[in-house]
C-alpha positions in Angstrom: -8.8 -17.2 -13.7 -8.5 -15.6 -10.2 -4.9 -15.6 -8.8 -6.1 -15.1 -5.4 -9.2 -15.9 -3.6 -9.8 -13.9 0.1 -12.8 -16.3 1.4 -14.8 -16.6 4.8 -13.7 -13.4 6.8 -15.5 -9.9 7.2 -14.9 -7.3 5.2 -14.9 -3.8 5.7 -15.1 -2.3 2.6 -14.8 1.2 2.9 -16.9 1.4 -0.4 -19.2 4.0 -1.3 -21.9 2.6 0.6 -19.4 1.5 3.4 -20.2 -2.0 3.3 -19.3 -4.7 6.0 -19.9 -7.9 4.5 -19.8 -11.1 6.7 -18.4 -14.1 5.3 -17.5 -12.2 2.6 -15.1 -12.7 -1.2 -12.1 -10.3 -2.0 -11.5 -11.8 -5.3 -7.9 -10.7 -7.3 -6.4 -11.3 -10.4 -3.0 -9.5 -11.2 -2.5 -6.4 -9.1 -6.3 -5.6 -9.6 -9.6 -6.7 -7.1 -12.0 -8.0 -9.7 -15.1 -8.9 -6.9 -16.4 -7.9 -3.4 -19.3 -9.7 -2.2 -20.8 -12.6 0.1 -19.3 -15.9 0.0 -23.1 -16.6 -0.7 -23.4 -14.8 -4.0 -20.1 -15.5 -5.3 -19.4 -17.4 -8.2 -16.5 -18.5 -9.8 -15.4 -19.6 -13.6 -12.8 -22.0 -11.9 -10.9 -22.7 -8.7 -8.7 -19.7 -8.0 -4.9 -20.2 -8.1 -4.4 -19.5 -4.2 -7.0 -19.2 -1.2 -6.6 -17.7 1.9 -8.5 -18.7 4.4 -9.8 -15.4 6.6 -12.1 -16.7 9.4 -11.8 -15.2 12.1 -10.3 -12.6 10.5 -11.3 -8.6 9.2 -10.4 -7.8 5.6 -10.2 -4.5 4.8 -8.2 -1.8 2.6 -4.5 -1.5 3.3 -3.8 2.0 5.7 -2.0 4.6 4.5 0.0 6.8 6.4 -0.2 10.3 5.0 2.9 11.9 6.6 7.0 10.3 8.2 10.1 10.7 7.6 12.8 9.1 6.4 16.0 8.7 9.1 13.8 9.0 12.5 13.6 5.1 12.5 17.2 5.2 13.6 17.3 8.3 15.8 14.2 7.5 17.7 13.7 8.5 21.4 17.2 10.3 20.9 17.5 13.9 22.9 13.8 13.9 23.9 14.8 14.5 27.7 14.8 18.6 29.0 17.0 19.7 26.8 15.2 19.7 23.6 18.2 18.2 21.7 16.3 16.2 19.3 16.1 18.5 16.5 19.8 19.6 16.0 20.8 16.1 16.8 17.8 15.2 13.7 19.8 17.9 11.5 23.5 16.8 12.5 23.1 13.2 11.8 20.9 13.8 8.3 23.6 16.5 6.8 26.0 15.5 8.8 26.6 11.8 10.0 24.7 9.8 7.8 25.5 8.2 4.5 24.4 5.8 1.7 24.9 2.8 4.6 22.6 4.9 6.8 20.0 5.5 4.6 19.4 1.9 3.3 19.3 0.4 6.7 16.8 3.0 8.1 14.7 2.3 4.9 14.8 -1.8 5.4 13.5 -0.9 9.2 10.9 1.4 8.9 9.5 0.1 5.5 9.3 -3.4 7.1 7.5 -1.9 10.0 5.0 -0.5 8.4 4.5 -3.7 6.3 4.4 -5.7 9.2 1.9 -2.9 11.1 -0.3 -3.2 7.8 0.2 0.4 5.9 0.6 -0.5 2.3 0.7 3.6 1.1 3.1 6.2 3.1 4.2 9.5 2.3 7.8 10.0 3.5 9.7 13.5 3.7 13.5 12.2 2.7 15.1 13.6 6.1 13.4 15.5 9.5 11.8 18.1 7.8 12.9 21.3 5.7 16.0 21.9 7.4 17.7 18.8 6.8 16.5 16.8 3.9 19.1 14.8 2.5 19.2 16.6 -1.1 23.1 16.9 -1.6 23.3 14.0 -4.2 20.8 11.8 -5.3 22.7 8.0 -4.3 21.1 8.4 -0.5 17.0 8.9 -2.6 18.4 5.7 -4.7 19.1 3.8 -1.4 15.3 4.5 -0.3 13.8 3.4 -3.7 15.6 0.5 -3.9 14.2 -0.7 -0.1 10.7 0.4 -1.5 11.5 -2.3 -4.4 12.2 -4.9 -1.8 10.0 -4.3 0.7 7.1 -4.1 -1.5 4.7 -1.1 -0.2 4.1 1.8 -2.2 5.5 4.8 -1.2 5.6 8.8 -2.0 8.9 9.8 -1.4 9.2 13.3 -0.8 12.4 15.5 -2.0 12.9 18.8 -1.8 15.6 21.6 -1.1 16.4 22.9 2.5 15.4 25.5 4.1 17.9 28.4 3.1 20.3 30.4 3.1 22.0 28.7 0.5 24.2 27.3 -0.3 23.6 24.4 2.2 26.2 22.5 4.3 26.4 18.8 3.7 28.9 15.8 4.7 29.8 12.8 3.0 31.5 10.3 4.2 34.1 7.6 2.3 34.9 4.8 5.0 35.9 7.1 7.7 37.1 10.2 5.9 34.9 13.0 6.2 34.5 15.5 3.3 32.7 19.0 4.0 30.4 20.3 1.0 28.5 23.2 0.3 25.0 22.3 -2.2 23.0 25.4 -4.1 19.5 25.8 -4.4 19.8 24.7 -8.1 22.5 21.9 -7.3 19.6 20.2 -4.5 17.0 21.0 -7.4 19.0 18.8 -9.8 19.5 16.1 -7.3 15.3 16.2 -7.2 14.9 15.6 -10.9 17.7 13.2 -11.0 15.3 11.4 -8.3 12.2 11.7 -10.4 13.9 10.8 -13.6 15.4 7.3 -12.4 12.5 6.3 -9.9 8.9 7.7 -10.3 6.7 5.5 -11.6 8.9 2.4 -11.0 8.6 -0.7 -9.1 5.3 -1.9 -10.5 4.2 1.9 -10.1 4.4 1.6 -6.4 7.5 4.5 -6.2 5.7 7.7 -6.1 8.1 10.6 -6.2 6.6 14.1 -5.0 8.3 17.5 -4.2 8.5 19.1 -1.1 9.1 23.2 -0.3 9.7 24.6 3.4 7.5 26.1 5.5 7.9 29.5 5.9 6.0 31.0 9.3 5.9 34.7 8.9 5.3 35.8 12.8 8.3 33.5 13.7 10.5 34.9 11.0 10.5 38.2 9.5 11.9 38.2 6.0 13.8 41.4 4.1 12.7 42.4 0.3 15.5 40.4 -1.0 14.8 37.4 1.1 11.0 37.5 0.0 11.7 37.8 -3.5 14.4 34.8 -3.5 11.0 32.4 -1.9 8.9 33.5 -4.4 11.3 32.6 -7.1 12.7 29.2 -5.2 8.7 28.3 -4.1 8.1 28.8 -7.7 10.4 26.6 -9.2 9.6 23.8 -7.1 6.0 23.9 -7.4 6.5 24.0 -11.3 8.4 21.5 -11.6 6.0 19.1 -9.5 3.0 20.3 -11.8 5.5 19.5 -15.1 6.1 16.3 -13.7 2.5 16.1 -12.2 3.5 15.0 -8.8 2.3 15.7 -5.3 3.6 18.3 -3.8 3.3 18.9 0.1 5.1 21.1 3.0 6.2 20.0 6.2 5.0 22.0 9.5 2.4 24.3 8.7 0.7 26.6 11.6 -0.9 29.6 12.2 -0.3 32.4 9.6 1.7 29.9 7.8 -1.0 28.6 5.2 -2.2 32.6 4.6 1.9 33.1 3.3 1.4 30.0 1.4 -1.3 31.4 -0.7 -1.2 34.7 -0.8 2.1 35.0 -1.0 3.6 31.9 -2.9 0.6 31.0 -4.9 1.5 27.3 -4.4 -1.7 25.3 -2.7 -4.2 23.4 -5.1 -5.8 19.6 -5.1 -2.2 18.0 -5.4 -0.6 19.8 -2.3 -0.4 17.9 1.2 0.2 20.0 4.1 1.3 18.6 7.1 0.7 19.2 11.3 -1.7 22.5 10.1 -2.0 23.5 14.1 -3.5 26.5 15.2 -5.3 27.4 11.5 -7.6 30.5 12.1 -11.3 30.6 10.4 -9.2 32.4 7.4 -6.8 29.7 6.5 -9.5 26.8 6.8 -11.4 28.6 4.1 -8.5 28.7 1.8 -8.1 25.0 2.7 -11.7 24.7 1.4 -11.5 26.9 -1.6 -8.4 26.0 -3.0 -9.0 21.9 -2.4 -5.7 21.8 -0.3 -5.4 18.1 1.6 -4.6 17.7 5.2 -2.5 15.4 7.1 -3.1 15.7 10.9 -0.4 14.2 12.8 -2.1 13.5 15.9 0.9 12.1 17.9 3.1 14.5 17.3 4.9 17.1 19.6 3.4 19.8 17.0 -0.3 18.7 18.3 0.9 19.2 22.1 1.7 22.8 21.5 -1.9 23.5 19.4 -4.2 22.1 18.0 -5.0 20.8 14.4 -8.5 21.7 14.2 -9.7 18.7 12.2 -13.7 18.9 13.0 -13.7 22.2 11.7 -12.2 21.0 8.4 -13.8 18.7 7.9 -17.3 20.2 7.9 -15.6 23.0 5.7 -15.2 20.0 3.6 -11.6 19.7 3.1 -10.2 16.4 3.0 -8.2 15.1 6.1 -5.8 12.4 6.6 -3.9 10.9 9.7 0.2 11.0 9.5 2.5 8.8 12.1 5.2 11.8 11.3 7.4 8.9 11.4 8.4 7.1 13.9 10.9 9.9 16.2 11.5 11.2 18.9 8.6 9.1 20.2 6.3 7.8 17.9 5.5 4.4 15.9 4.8 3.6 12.0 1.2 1.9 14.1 -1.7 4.0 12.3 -4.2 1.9 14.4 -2.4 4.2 17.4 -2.8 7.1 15.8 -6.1 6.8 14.6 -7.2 6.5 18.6 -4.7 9.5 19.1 -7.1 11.1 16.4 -9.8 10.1 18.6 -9.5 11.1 21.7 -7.3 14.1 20.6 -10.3 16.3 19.5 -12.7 14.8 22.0 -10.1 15.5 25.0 -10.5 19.2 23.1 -14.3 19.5 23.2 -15.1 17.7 26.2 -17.5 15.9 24.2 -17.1 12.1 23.3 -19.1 12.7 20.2 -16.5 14.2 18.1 -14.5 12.3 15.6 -16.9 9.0 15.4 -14.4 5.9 14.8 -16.3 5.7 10.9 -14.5 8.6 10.3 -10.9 7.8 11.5 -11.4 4.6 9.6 -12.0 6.8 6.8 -9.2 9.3 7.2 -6.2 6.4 7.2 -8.0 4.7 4.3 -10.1 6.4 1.6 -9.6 10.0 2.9 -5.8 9.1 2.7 -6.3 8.2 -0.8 -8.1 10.4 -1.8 -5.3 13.2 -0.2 -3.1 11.4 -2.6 -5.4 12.1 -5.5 -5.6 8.0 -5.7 -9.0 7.8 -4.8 -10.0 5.5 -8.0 -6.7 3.4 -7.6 -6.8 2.5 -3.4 -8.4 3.0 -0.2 -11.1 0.9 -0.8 -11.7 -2.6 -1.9 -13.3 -2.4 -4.7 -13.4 -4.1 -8.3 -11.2 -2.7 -10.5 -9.1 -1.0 -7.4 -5.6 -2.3 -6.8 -5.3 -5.0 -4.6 -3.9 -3.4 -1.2 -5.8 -5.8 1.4 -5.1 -6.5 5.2 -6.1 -9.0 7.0 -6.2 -8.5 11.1 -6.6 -11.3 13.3 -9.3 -11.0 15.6 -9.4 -13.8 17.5 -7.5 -12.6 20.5 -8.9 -11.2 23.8 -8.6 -7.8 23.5 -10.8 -8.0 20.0 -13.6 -10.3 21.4 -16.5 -10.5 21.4 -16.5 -10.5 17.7 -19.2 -8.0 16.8 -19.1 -4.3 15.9 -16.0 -4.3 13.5 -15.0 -0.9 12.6 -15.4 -0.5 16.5 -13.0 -3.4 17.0 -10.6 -1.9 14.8 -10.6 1.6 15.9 -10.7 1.0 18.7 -9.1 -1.8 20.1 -6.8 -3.5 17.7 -3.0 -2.1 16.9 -0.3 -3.0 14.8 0.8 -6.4 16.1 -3.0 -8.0 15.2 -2.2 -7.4 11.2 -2.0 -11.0 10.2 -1.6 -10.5 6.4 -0.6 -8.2 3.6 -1.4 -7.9 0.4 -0.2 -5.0 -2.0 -0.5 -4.8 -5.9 -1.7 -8.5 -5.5 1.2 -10.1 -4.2 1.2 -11.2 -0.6 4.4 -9.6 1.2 3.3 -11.2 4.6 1.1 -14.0 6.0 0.9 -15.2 9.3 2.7 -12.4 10.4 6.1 -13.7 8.4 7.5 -12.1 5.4 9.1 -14.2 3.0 12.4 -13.2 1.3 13.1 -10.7 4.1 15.5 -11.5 7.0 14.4 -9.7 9.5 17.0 -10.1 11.9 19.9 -8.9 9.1 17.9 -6.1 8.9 17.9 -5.3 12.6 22.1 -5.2 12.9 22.0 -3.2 9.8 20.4 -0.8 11.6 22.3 -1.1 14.8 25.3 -0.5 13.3 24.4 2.3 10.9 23.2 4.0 14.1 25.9 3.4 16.5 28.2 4.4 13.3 26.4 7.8 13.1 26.0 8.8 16.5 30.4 8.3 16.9 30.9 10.7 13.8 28.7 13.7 15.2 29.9 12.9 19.0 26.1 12.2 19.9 26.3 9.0 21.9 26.2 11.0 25.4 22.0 11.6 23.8 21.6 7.6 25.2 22.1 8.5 28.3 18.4 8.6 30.8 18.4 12.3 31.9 18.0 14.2 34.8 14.5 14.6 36.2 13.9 11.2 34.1 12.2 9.1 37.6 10.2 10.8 40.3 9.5 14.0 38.9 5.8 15.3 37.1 7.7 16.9 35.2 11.2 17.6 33.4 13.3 20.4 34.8 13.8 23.4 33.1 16.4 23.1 30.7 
């Protein structure tokens, strides 16, 4: 018997054949689609459990968001004024300021906005990048798993040590008394399979740990024998143990030179590595992309794409698989992949000076069965499918700014954004409908995060990074810092 019936909207499959189906089916039973079709040829054993009613509406496959971070939702638009204080205030609040309270009420947030902006799959680095993931013990990971249980997306949380020397500097905190640690390579490495032991696989399969390993840029740091030697032999270890535990493994930051070291040096791309930002790749590196099946997520909105550029149609026709990241949701950015997939856009066009790159089939593609497919879940989502998992959105269209309703995928990559997702569907259970999400109160959620915030910017003396800087109103441009 089918639990759940999807009836009278159009759907955008995203099949093989990239169907659009008008008055289309989604038919589910458990956590699996079991029919795609027209309401026309559709025929049923008996009444389903539970219809929803999509007219009006486009179904489509959930959007996945192949690259954030855990903590930004709390620290956004902090320090992003002339001073370029966002990334050591990033660091001091992550190792610093933050604890388990922290951690939880930044999950609740951002895992409830992308819910609410319709990405069922995310990859999430746990902390702002290499430098300051939060890897000192593993009861801050817990608090992020145990959101993703609530919440109800699927998630690849991503752990890893910090960028060295080692051993690192961490704080935790007991009410108010601060206690100073210092973490080893191996200590953050045990705090990683502690992670993997208690939550991959868990919560209906939707908790996806993966491994993360720092960039390392060679023209912006030169390295001594002894300090290459200690990578190779740290890279090694954590590539091996995401290969034992067969796990994706993915890198935060990449640019020029940056994917050459990766390779050549560290031996440590392949099908199951995710490389993030990838700006400025020379002809060299996009061939190793190609030969070595390494997956892209391009980060479009990002302050890394202002500074060069990720040189996605090139990729692509190398034929390496490309996804679209948020890269979470600070210093100025939103969980929204409907945003960025118009930032995609008009990115690469902007570029060219040609309106003909990046056609909106394509971006559909890359936060959908691209993204998947970066994930190596290609046969499990990203599609809708029969026998797929049931990750479906539905986005209302019948508001001005998505009229007339013709040209769908146009409507949707172009036009619609996060607020237009109507309802959510993941592993067959409907986390949201009508834009409400039952079992979660919202507004608990939001003074969890105010306070956790407000708590963390008074331990690190940070709150002075609220204030609207100089050069803030009529100016073209900030002054130099």
């Amino acid at each position: 018997m089918t639990d759940l019936l999807i009836t009278g909207g159009t759907i955008i499959t995203m099949d093989p054949n990239r169907r659009v189906i008008d008055d289309g089916v989604v038919a589910i039973e458990n956590d699996r689609i079991v029919g795609v079709a027209p309401k026309s040829d559709y025929q049923a054993d008996s009444p389903p459990a539970e219809t929803i009613d999509a007219t009006g509406m486009v179904v489509m496959p959930g959007l996945i968001d192949g690259h954030g971070h855990a903590g930004h939702g709390l620290i956004k638009t902090l320090g992003t004024g002339p001073s370029g204080g966002w990334y050591p205030a990033c660091e001091a609040i992550y190792a610093e300021g933050s604890d388990e309270q922290f951690w939880h009420a930044e999950a609740m947030l951002t895992l409830l906005e992308r819910l609410k902006f319709g990405t069922t799959t995310g990859v999430t680095f746990f902390g702002g990048g290499d430098s300051v993931m939060r890897v000192d013990d593993p009861v801050y990971g817990a608090q992020r798993c145990q959101a993703i249980e609530k919440i109800g997306i699927r998630e690849f949380l991503a752990v890893g040590p910090r960028k060295g020397p080692f051993p690192s500097k961490f704080a935790q905190w007991d009410g108010n008394t601060k206690k100073d640690i210092e973490v080893s390579f191996v200590q953050q490495m045990d705090t990683c399979q502690t992670l993997i032991d208690q939550w991959h696989g868990k919560a209906d399969g939707r908790i996806n740990m993966s491994l993360a390993y720092p960039v390392h840029t060679p023209k912006q740091n030169a390295l001594s024998a002894a300090e290459s030697a200690e990578m190779k032999e740290q890279a090694r270890a954590v590539r091996d143990m995401s290969k034992r535990h067969s796990l994706l493994f993915t890198q935060d930051g990449h640019s020029r030179g940056s994917v050459k070291f990766a390779h050549e040096e560290l031996d440590i791309l392949g099908p199951d590595a995710l490389l993030s930002h990838s700006t400025g790749l020379t002809d060299e590196e996009i061939a190793i992309c190609a030969e070595t099946d390494t997956r892209i997520s391009h980060n479009p909105s990002s302050n890394f794409s202002v500074t060069a550029r990720c040189p996605v149609p090139e990729l692509l026709d190398a034929g390496v698989t490309v996804c679209i990241g948020s890269d979470g949701t600070a210093p100025d950015r939103s969980y929204d992949m409907f945003r960025h997939m118009f930032h995609c856009m008009h990115y690469q066009r902007t570029h060219y000076h040609d309106a003909n790159y990046i056609p909106p089939g394509k971006a559909l593609e890359m936060v959908t069965i691209d993204s998947a497919r970066a994930l190596g879940m290609e046969d499990e989502i990203g599609s809708l499918e029969a026998g797929k998992k049931a990750d479906v959105i539905l986005v209302d269209m019948q508001k001005p700014h998505l009229y007339p309703m013709n040209m769908p995928v146009h409507r949707i990559t172009y036009f619609a954004n996060g607020n237009d997702v109507d309802t959510v569907v993941v592993n067959g259970k409907i986390l949201m409908r009508n834009r409400q999400v039952p079992g979660i109160d919202e507004s608990e959620i939001l003074d969890l995060a105010q306070r956790a915030t407000d708590k963390a910017l008074e331990r690190t003396g940070l709150r002075h990074m609220l204030e609207i800087p100089d050069g803030f109103w009529g100016q073209s441009k900030y002054p130099e810092s």
